[in-house]
VOMIDO-117855 format. One record per residue (C-alpha): residue number from 1; residue in one letter; x, y, z. Coordinates in steps of 0.5 Angstrom, whole numbers, plus 2048, in hexadecimal, padded with zeros to 3 digits. Example, Ala and Ser with C-alpha at 12.3 -4.5 7.8 and 13.67 -1.06 7.14 Angstrom:
# VOMIDO-117855
NODE,nr,rest,c1,c2,c3
NODE,1,A,819,7F7,810 .
NODE,2,S,81B,7FE,80E .
# end
This chain:
# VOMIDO-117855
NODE,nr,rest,c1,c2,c3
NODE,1,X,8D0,8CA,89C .
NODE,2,X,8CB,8C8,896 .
NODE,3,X,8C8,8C1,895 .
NODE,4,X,8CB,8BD,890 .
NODE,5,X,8C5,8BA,88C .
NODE,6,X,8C8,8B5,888 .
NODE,7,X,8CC,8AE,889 .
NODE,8,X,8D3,8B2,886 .
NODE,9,X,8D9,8B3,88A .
NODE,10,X,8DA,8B8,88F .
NODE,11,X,8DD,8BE,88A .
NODE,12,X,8DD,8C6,88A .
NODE,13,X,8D8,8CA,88A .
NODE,14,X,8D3,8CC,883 .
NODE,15,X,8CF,8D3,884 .
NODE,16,X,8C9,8D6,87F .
NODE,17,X,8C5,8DD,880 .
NODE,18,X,8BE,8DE,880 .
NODE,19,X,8BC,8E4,87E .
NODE,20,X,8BA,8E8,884 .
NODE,21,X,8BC,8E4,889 .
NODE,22,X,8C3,8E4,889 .
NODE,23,X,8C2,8DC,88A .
NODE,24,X,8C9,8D8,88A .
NODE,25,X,8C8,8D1,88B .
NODE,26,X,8CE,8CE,88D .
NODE,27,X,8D0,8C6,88F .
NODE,28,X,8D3,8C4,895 .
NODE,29,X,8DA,8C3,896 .
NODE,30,X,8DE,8BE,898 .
NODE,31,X,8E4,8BF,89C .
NODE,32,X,8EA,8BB,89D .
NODE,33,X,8EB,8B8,8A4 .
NODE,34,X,8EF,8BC,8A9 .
NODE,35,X,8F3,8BA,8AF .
NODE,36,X,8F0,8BF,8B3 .
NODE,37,X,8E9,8BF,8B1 .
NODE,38,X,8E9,8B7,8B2 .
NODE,39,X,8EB,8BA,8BB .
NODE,40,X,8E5,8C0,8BA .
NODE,41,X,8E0,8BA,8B7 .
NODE,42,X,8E2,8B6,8BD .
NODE,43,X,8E3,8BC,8C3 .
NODE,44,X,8DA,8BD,8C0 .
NODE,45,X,8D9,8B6,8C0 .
NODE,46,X,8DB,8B5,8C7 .
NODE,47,X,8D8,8BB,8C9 .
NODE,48,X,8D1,8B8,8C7 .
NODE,49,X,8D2,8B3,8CA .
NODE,50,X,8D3,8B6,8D1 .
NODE,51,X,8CD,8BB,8CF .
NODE,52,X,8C9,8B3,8CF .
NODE,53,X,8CB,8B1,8D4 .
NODE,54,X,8CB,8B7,8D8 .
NODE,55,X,8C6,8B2,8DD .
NODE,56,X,8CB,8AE,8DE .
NODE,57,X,8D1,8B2,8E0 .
NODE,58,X,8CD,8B8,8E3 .
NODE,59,X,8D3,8BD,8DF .
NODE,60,X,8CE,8C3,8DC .
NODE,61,X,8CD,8C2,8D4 .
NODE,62,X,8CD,8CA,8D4 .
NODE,63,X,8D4,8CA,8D7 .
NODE,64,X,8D6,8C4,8D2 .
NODE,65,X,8D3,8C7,8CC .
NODE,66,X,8D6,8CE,8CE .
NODE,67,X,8DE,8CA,8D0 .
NODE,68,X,8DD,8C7,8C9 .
NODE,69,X,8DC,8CD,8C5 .
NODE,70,X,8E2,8D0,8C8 .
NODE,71,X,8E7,8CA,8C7 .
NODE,72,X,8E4,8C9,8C0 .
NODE,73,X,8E5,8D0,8BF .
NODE,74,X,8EC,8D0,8C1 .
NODE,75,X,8EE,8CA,8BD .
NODE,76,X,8EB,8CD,8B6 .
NODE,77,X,8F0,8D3,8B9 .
NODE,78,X,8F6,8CE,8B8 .
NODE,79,X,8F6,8CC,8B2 .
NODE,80,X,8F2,8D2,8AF .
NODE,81,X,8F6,8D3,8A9 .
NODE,82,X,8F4,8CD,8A7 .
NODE,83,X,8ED,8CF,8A7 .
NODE,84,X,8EE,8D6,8A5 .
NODE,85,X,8F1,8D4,89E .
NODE,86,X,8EB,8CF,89E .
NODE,87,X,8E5,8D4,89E .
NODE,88,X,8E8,8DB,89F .
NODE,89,X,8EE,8DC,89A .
NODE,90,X,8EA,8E2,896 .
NODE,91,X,8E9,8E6,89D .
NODE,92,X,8EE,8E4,8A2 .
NODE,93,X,8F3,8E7,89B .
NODE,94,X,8EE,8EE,89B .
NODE,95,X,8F0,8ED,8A3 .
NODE,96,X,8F6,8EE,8A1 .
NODE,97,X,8F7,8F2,89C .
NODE,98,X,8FE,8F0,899 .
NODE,99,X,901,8EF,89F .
NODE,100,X,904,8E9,8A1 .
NODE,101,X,901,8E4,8A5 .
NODE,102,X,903,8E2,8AD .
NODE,103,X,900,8DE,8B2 .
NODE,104,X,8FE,8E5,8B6 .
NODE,105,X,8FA,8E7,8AF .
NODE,106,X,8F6,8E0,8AF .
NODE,107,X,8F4,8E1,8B5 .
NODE,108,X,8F1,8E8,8B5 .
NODE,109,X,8EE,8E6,8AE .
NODE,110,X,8EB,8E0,8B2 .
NODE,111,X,8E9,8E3,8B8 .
NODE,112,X,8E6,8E9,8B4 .
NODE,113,X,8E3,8E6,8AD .
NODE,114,X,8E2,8DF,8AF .
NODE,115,X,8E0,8DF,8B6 .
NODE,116,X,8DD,8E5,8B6 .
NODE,117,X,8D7,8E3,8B1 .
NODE,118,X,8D6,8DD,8B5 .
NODE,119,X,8D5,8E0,8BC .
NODE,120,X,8D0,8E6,8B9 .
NODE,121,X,8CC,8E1,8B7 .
NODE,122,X,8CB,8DD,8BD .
NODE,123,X,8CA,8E4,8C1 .
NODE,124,X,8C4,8E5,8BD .
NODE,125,X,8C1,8DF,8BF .
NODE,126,X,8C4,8E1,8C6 .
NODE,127,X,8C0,8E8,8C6 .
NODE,128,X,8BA,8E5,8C3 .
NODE,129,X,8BA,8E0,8C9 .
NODE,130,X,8BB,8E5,8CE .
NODE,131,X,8B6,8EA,8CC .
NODE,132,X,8B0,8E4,8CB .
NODE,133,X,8B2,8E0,8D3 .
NODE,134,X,8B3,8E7,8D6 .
NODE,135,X,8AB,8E8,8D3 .
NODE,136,X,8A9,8E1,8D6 .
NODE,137,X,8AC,8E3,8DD .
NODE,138,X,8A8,8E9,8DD .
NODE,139,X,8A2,8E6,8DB .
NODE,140,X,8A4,8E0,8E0 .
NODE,141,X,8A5,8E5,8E6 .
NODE,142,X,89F,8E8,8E6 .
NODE,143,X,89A,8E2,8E6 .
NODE,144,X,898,8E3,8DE .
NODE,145,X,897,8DC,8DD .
NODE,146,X,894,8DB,8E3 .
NODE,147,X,88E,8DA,8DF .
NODE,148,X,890,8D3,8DD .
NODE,149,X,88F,8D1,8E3 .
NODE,150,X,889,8D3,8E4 .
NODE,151,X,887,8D0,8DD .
NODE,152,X,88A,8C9,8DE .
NODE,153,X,886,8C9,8E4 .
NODE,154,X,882,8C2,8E4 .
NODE,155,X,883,8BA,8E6 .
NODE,156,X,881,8B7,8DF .
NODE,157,X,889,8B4,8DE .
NODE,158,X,888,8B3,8D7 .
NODE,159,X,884,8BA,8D7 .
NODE,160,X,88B,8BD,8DB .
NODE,161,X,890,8BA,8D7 .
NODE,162,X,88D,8BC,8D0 .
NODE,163,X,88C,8C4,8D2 .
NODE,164,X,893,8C4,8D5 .
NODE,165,X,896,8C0,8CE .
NODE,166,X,892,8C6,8CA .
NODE,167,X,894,8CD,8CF .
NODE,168,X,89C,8C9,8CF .
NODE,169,X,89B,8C9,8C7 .
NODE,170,X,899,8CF,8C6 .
NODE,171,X,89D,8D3,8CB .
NODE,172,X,8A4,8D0,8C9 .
NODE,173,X,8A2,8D2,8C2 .
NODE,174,X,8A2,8D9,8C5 .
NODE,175,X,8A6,8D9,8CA .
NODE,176,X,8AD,8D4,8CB .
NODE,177,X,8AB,8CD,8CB .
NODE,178,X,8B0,8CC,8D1 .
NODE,179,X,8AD,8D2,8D6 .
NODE,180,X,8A6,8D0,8D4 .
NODE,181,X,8A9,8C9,8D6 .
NODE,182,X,8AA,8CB,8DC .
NODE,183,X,8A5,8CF,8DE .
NODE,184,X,8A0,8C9,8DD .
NODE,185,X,8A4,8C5,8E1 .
NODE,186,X,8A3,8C9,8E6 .
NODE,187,X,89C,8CB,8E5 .
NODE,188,X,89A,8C3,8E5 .
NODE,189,X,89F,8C2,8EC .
NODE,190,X,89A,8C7,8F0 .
NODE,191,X,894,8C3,8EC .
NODE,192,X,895,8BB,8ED .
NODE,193,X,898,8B9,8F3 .
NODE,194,X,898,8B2,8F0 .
NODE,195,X,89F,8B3,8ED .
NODE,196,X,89E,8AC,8E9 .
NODE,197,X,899,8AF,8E6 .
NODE,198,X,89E,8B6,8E5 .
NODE,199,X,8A3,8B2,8E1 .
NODE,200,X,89E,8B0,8DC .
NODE,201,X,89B,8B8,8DB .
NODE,202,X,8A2,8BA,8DB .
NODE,203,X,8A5,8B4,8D5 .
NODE,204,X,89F,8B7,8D2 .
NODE,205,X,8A1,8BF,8D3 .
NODE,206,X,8A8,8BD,8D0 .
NODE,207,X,8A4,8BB,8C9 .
NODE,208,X,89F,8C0,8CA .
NODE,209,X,8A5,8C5,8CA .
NODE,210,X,8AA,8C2,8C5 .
NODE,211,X,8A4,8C2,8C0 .
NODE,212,X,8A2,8C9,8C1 .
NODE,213,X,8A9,8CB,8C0 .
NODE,214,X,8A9,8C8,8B9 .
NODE,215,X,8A2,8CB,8B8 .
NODE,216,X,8A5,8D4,8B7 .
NODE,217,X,8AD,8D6,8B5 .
NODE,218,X,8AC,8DA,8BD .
NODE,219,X,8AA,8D3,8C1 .
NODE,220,X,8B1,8CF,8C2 .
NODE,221,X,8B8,8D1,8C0 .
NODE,222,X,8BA,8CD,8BA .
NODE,223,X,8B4,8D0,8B7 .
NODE,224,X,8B6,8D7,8B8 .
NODE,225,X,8BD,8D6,8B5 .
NODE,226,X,8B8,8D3,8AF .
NODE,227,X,8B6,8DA,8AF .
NODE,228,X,8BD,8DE,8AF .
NODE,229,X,8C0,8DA,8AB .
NODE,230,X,8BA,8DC,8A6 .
NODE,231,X,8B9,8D4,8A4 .
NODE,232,X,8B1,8D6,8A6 .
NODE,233,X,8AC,8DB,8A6 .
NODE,234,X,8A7,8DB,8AC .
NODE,235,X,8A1,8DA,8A9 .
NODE,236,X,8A3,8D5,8A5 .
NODE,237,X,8A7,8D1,8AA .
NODE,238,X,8A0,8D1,8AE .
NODE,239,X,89C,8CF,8A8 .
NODE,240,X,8A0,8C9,8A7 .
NODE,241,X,8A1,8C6,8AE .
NODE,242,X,89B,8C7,8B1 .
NODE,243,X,898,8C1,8B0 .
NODE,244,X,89D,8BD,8B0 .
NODE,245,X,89F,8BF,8B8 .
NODE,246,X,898,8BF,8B9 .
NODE,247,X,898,8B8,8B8 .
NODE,248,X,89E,8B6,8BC .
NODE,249,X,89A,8BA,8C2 .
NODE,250,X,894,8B7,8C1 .
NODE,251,X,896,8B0,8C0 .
NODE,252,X,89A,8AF,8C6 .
NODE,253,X,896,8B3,8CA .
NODE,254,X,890,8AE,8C9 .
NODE,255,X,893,8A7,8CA .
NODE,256,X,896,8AB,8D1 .
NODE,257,X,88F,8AC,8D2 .
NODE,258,X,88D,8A4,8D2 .
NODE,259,X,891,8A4,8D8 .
NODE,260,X,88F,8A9,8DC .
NODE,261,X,888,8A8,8E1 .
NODE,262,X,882,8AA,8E0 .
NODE,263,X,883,8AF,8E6 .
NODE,264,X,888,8B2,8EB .
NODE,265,X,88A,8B6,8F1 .
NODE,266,X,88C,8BE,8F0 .
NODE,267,X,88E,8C3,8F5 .
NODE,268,X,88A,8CA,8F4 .
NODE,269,X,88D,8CF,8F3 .
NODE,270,X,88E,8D4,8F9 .
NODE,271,X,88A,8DB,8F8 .
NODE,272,X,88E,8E1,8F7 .
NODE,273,X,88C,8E8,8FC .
NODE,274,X,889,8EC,8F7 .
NODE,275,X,88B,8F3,8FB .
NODE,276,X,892,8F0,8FB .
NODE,277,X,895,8F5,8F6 .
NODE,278,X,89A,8F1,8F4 .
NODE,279,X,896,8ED,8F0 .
NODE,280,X,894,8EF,8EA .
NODE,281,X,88D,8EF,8E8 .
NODE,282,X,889,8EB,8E3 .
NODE,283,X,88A,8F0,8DD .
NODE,284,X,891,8F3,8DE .
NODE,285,X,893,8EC,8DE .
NODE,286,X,890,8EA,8D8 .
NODE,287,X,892,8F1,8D5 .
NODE,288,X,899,8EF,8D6 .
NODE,289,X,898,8E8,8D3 .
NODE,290,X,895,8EB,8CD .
NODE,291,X,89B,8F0,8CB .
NODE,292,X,89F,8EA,8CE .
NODE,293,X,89D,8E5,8C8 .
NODE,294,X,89B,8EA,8C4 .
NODE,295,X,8A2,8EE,8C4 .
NODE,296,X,8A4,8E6,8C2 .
NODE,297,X,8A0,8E6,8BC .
NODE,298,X,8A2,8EB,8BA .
NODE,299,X,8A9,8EB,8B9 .
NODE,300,X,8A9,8E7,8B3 .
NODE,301,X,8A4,8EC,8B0 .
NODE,302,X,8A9,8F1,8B3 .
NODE,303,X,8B0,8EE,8AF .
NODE,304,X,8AB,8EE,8A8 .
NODE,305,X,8A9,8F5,8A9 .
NODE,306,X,8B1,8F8,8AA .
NODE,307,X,8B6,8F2,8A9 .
NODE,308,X,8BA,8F3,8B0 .
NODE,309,X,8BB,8ED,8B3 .
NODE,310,X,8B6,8E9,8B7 .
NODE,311,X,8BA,8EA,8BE .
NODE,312,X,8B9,8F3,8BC .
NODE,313,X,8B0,8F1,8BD .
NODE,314,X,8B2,8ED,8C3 .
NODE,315,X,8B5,8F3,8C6 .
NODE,316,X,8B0,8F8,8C4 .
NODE,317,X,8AA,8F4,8C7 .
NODE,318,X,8AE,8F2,8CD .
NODE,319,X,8AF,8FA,8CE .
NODE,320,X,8A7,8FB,8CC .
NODE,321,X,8A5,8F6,8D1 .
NODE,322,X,8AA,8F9,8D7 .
NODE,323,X,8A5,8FF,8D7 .
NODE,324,X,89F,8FB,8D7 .
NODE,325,X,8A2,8F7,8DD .
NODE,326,X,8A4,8FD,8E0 .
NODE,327,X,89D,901,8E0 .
NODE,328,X,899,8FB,8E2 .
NODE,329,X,89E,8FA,8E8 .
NODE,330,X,89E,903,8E9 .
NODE,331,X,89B,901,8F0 .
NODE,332,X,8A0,8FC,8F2 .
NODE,333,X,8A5,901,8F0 .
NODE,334,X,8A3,907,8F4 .
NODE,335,X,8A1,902,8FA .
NODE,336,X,8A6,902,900 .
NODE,337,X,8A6,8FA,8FE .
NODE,338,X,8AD,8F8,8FA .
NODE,339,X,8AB,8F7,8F3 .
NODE,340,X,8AE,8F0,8F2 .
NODE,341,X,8AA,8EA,8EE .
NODE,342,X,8AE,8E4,8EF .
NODE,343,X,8AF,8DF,8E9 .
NODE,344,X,8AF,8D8,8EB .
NODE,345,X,8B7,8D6,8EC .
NODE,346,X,8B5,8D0,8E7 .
NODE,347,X,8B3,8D3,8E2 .
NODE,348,X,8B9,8D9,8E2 .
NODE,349,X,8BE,8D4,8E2 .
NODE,350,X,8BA,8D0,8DC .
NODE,351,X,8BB,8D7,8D7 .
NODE,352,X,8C2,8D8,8D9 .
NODE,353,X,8C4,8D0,8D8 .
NODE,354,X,8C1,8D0,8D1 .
NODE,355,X,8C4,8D6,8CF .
NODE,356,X,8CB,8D4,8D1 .
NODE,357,X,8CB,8CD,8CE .
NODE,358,X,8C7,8D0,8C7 .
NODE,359,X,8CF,8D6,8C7 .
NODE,360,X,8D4,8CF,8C8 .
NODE,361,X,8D0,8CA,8C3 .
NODE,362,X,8CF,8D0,8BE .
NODE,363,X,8D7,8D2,8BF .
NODE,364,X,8D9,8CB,8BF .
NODE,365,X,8D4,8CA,8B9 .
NODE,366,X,8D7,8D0,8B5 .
NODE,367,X,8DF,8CE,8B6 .
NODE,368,X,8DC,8C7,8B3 .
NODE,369,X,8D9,8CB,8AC .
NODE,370,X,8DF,8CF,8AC .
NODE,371,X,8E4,8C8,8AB .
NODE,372,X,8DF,8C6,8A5 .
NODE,373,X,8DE,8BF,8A9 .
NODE,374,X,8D5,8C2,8A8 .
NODE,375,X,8D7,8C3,8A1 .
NODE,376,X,8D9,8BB,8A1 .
NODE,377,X,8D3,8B9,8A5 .
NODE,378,X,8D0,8BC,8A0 .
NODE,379,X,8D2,8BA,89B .
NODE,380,X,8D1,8B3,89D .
NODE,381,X,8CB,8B3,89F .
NODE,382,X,8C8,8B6,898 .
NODE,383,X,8CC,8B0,895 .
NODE,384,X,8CA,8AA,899 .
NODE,385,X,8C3,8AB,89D .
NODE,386,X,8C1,8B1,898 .
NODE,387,X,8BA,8B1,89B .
NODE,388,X,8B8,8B6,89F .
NODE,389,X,8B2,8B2,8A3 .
NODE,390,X,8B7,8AD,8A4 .
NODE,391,X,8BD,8B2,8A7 .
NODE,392,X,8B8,8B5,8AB .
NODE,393,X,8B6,8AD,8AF .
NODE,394,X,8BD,8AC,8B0 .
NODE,395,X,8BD,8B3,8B3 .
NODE,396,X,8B7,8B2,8B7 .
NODE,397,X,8BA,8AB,8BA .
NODE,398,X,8C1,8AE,8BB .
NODE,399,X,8BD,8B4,8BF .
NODE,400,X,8BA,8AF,8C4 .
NODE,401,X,8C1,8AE,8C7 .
NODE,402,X,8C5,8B5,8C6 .
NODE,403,X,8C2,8BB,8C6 .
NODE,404,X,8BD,8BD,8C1 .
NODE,405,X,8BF,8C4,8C1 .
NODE,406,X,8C7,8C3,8C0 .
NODE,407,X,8C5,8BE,8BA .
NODE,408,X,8C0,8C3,8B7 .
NODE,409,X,8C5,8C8,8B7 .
NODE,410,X,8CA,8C3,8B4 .
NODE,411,X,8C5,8C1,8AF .
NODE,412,X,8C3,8C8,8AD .
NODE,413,X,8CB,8CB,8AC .
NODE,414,X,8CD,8C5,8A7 .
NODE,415,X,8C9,8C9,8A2 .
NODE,416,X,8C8,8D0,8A0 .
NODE,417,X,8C0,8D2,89D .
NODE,418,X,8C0,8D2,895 .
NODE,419,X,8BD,8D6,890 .
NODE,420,X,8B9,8D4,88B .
NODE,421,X,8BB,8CE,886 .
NODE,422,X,8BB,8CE,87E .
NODE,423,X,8BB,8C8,87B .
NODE,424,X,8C2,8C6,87B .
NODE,425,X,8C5,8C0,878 .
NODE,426,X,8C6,8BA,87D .
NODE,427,X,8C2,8BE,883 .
NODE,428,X,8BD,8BB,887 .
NODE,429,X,8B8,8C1,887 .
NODE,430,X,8B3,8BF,88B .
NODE,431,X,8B9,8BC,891 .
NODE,432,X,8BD,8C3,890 .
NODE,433,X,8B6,8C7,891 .
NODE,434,X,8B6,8C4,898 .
NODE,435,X,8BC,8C7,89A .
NODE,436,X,8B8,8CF,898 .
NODE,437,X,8B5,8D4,89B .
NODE,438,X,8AE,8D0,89F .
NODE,439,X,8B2,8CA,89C .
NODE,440,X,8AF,8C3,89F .
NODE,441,X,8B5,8C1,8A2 .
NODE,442,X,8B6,8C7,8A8 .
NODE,443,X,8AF,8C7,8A9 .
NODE,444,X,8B1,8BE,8AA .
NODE,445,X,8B7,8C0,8AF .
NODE,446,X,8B3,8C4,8B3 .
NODE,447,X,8AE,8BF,8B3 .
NODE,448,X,8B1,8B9,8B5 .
NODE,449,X,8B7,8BC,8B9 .
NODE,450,X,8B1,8BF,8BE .
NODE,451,X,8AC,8B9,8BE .
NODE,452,X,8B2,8B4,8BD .
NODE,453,X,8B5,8B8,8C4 .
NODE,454,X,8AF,8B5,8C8 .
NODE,455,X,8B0,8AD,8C6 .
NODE,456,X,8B3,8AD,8CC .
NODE,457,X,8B5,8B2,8D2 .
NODE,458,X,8BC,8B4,8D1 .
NODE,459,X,8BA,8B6,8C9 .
NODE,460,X,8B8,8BD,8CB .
NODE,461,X,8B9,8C2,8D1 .
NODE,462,X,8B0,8C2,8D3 .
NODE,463,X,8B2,8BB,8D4 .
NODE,464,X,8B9,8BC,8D8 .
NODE,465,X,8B4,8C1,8DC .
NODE,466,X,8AF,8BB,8DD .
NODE,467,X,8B4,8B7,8E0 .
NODE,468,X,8B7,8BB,8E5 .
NODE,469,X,8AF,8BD,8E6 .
NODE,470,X,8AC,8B8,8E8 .
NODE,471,X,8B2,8B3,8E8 .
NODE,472,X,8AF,8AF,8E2 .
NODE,473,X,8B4,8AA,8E0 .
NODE,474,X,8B7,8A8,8D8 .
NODE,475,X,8B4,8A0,8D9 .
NODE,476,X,8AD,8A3,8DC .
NODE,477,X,8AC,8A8,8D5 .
NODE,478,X,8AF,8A3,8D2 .
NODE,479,X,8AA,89D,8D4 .
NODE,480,X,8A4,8A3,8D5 .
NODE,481,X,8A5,8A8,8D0 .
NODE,482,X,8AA,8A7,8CA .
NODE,483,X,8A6,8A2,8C5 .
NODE,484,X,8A0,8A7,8C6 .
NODE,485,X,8A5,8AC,8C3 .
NODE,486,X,8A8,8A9,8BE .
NODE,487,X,8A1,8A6,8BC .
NODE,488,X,89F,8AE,8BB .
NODE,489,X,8A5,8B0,8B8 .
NODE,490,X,8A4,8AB,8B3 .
NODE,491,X,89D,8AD,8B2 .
NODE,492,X,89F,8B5,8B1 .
NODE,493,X,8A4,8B3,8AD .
NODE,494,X,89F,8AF,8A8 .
NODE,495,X,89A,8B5,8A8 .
NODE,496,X,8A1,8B9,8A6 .
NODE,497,X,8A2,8B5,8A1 .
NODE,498,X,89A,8B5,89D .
NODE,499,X,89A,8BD,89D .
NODE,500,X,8A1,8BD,89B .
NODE,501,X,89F,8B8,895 .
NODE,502,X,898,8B9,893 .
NODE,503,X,896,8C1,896 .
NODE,504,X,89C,8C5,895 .
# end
């Protein structure tokens, strides 16, 4: 599924080696509308549609997105001998092995060969996901971001409004954008009793959170499937988005901050009993949070150093930070008191929601990308908008509406990740290089999804969050929030745009 980079018409794939790189550079293809594509196609788009308007009818997205990828999946299965002949001919033949083909056969070459590629894919995202929220539940349980608290701890509203901004971006960058979402929620209910002015910490925690996200390949889910897919390297991805994110924080955040009083009321924290062996002290607790962040960090060095999948160093640092949190908590488990921490129940329903809706988008998406419609979608986009700063504003737009994160992995399954390109004939050099590894165009889709998914606060599930949170409304984040998001969204994107033209 690779761009077409001139104005012919759709044709057959055309490849060329590059001596050491195994480099095969091959066009997009454009297949032939079938029936049961076109209901597959309708099935996904009606399932957006319910996941947009998921505040409306109150039906749980993650059980839309999940029943969608079932149907899909099973609709591809009626007609899949059709796709079969389309995309594996060569391989359900070896399948095979001379034998003659049958319903029952096709089905077992699906399950097994098709399917199956698919659903390791998602799993590793799965395990990834798991591992990382599991370490931020202990890093939570045990009182690790306590510290916050204790540094936020003024009456300047611009003063507080800013360093929430800053800990929520760095903290998303590290940690899921979503948990650290909600944390901050929760940390600015026992802060500010005044909940109007809660609603503008919380529109500005969603940006702050989104824009972190985009900043490193571990912040948001769109971005670490960049990084399995191989689309990006985690150093480079950093490099190219931190300033453009910063800027899309920083700009919104400012002209919130207008709109905020000198002064304002905060509770104080209540003290904890220092005998109370329940409660770790200072040091334990930043030693967890050091090999909590620290474990996280070191996962991309972890995939560099011995090319197992990301979700294998996510494990390993869980596993190594069980024993930590096991030997800081020796005294509550010899003690007579059970030992038991509670998550908060928000938080937990939170994790499991966004994993259950990223398993139905994914299934749905890659029965989708096994029809050929992706390839079409493509192929189209190459031919008639055949830019990527002007596919990632239409992105950016349409996130605000639907969820950016289904869009995001729409975007990025209509493409596969380049090689490098020699001078061919007709070939549009410097549009097909986007499309390479550390190419603009991911870097753009991570942008855009996650900054876009803030224009409004359906867009993105730190803003769904916020809604059920502190009740916010779509017309009040549209009225207070969305024309200074799209202002900073816009400045990040130009800041973009003048490193990649004249640095880079």
């Amino acid at each position: 599924m690779y761009p077409i980079c001139d104005n012919s018409s759709v044709g057959r794939a055309s490849a060329s080696q590059a001596e050491g790189r195994g480099f095969e550079s091959r066009l997009s293809l454009s297949y032939p509308l079938f029936p049961m594509t076109l209901v597959i196609v309708i099935v996904l788009f009606l399932g957006y549609c319910a996941i947009a308007t998921e505040h409306i009818t109150n039906i749980n997205k993650a059980a839309v997105a999940m029943f969608v990828g079932v149907i899909a999946w099973m609709l591809y299965m009626v007609a899949g001998g059709h796709y079969v002949n389309l995309l594996h001919a060569e391989e359900y033949a070896e399948f095979l092995a001379g034998s003659d083909s049958s319903v029952t056969s096709l089905k077992n070459f699906i399950a097994s060969h098709v399917f199956i590629a698919h659903v390791a894919d998602i799993c590793q995202i799965v395990l990834y996901l798991l591992a990382t929220m599991s370490i931020v539940d202990l890093l939570n349980s045990n009182g690790c971001f306590d510290f916050i608290s204790e540094w936020i701890m003024t009456r300047n509203s611009r003063r507080l409004l800013w360093l929430v901004a800053f800990i929520t971006y760095g903290l998303s960058a590290n940690l899921d954008n979503l948990t650290t979402a909600v944390m901050m929620f929760a940390i600015m209910r026992q802060l500010l009793p005044n909940s109007r002015f809660r609603m503008y910490y919380g529109a500005v925690i969603v940006i702050a959170a989104n824009a972190g996200g985009c900043l490193t390949v571990i912040g948001d889910i769109s971005t670490l499937m960049l990084w399995v897919k191989g689309a990006v390297t985690p150093s480079n991805f950093s490099g190219a988005m931190f300033l453009p994110s910063l800027v899309a924080m920083v700009v919104p955040t400012y002209l919130v901050s207008r709109e905020l009083p000198e002064q304002m009321n905060i509770n104080t924290p209540r003290i904890r009993y220092r005998g109370d062996d329940t409660v770790l002290t200072r040091w334990q607790r930043i030693l967890m949070l050091f090999v909590g962040i620290g474990g996280l960090w070191f996962i991309p060095t972890f995939h560099h150093l011995t090319k197992l999948p990301p979700f294998v160093g996510a494990l390993c640092v869980l596993a190594l930070f069980s024993v930590v949190n096991e030997l800081c908590n020796r005294k509550l488990i010899k003690s007579e008191q059970p030992f038991f921490r509670p998550t908060p129940r928000f938080m937990q329903s939170e994790s499991i929601q966004t994993i259950l809706f990223f398993i139905g988008v994914s299934m749905a998406i890659s029965a989708i990308q096994e029809t050929g419609a992706l390839h079409t979608a493509a192929a189209w986009c190459d031919r008639y908008i055949h830019n990527i700063y002007v596919y990632s504003l239409i992105l950016g737009v349409i996130s605000a509406f639907l969820d950016n994160v289904a869009l995001v992995l729409t975007s990025i399954s209509m493409y596969d990740v380049v090689g490098m390109v020699d001078a061919i004939p007709g070939v549009d050099a410097d549009y097909i290089r986007s499309f390479a590894l550390n190419g603009q165009y991911w870097q753009l889709v991570a942008y855009s999804g996650g900054i876009g998914g803030c224009l409004l606060s359906i867009g993105s599930t730190a803003g769904y969050a916020l809604m059920k949170s502190e009740n916010v409304s779509i017309w009040w984040y549209l009225r207070h929030v969305s024309g200074k998001v799209f202002v900073g969204w816009l400045a990040g994107l130009g800041v973009y745009f003048l490193i990649d033209s004249f640095v880079r």
